[in-house]
C-alpha positions in Angstrom: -31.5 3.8 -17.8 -33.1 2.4 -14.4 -32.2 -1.1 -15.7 -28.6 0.0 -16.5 -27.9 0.7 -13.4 -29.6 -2.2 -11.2 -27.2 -4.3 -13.8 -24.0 -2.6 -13.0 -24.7 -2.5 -9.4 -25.5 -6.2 -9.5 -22.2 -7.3 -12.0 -20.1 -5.0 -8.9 -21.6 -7.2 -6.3 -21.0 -10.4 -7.7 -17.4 -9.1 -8.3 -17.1 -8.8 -5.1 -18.1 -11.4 -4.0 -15.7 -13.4 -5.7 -13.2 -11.6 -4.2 -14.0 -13.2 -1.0 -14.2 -16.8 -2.6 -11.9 -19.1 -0.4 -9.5 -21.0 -2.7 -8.9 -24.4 -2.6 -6.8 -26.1 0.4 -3.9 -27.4 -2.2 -3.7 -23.7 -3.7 -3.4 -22.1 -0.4 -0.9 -24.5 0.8 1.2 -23.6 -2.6 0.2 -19.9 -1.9 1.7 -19.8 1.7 4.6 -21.9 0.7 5.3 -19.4 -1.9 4.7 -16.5 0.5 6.9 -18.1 3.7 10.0 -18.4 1.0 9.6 -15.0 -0.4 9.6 -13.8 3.2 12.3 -16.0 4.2 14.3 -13.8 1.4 13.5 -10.7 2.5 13.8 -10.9 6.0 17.7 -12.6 5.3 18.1 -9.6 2.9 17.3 -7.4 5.3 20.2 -9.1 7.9 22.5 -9.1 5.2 22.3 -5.5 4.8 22.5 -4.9 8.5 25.6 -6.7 8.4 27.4 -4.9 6.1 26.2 -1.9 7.3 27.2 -2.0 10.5 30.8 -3.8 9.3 31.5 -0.5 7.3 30.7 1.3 10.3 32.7 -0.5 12.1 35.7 -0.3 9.7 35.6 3.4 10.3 35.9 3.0 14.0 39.3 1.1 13.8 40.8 3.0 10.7 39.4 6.5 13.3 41.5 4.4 15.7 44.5 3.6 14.0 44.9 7.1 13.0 44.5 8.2 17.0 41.8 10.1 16.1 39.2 10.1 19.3 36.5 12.5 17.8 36.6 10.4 14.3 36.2 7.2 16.9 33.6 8.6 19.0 32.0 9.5 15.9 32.3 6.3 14.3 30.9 4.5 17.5 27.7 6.7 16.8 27.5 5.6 13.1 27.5 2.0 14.4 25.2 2.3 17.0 22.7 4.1 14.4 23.1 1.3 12.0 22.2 -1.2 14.3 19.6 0.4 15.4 18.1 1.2 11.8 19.1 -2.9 11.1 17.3 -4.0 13.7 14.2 -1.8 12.6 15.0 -2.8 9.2 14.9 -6.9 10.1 11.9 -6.3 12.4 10.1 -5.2 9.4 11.4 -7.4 7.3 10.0 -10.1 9.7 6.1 -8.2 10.5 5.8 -8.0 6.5 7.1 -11.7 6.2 4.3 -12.6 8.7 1.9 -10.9 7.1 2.2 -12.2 3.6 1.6 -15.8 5.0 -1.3 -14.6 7.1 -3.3 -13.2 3.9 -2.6 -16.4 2.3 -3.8 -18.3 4.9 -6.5 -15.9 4.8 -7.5 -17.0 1.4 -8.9 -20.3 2.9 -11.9 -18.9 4.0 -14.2 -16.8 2.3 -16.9 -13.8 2.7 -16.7 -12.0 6.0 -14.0 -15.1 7.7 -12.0 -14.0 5.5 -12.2 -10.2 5.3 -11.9 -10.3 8.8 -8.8 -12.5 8.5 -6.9 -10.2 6.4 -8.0 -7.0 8.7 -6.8 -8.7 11.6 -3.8 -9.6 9.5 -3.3 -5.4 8.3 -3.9 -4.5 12.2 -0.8 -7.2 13.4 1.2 -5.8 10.7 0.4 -2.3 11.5 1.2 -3.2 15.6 4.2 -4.8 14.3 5.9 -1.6 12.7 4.5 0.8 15.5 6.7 -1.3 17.8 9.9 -1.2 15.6 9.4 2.4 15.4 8.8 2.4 19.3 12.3 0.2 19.9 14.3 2.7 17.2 13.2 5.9 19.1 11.5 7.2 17.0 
């Protein structure tokens, strides 16, 4: 029994370990090449939808307009400034996940404590990164 566990505590720290093996220079290259085009998507996803967003929004102003309907404008002019403001939130996450993707693949270079260090540092920038959207939304 006493040998069954020194065995499973011994396979769970050589698992670990290999968690924290640094891979090869060529595969991280590959991996943060891979990482900075996903990103790349996703932060112009996120500015395509901020567009259109706001262009409805915007739509609604001028038809609120054409019909001479102040209170529908004014109202409309909210709805635009909120969707910029959610956009922008939107895109600046977008852009702190982005970085963070290619940070914990650059991460991957190193290995043992370099590299969980890497990746915490990597979690804490993200985590900054969203406070301050948060912070420029309001809220």
């Amino acid at each position: 029994m006493k040998s069954n566990v020194l065995w499973m505590v011994a396979a769970a720290a050589l698992s670990l370990a290999a968690c924290n093996k640094a891979e090869s220079p060529a595969e991280v290259q590959h991996d943060v090449a891979d990482a900075r085009a996903e990103a790349q998507r996703d932060v112009a996803d996120a500015q395509a939808d901020t567009r259109e967003n706001v262009a409805d929004a915007q739509k609604e102003v001028a038809d609120a307009q054409r019909d001479h309907d102040p209170k529908d404008a004014a109202d409309a002019r909210q709805d635009v400034n909120a969707a910029e403001s959610k956009g922008d939130y939107k895109v600046a996450v977008a852009q702190a996940e982005a970085a963070h993707k290619v940070a914990i693949e650059k991460c991957e270079a190193m290995s043992g404590s370099a590299q969980q260090q890497c990746k915490d540092r990597a979690d804490a920038d993200l985590e900054t990164a969203k406070r301050q959207a948060e912070a420029r939304r309001g809220g």
